[in-house]
C-alpha positions in Angstrom: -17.0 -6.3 -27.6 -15.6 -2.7 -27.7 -12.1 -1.7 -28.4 -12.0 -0.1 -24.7 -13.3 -3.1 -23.2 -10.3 -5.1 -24.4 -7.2 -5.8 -21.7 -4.5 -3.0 -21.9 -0.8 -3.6 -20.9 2.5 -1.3 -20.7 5.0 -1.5 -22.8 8.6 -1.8 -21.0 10.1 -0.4 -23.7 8.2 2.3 -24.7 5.8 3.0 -22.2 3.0 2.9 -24.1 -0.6 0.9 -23.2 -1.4 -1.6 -25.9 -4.6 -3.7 -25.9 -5.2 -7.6 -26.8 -5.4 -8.5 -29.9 -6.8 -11.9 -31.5 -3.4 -13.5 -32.7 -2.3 -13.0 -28.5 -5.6 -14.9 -27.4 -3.5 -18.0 -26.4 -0.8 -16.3 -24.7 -2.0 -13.0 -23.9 -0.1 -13.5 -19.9 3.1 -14.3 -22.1 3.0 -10.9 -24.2 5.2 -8.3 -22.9 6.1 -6.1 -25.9 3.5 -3.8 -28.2 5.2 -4.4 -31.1 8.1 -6.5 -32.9 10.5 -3.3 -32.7 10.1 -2.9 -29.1 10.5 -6.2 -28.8 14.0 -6.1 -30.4 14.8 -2.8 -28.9 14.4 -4.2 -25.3 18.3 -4.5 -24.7 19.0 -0.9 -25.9 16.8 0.3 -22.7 18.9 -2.3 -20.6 22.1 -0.9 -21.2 20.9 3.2 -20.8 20.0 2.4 -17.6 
């Protein structure tokens, strides 16, 4: 399979696509953040708004 056949999702945080990746094949649906940073960063945005 190609890399651009993979799923793509946006980043809340960052607004940046970011595709499937093997360790998220069991809970790709439950994977909202590209990265552990963003993932840590997602109050920052809360409170700027």
């Amino acid at each position: 399979m190609k890399k651009t056949d993979l799923p793509q999702k946006i980043c809340p945080v960052c607004n940046r696509p970011f595709t499937w990746r093997k360790k998220w094949a069991k809970n790709w649906s439950e994977v909202k953040y590209c990265s552990k940073l963003c993932s840590s960063n997602r109050y920052t945005l809360k409170r700027k708004n």
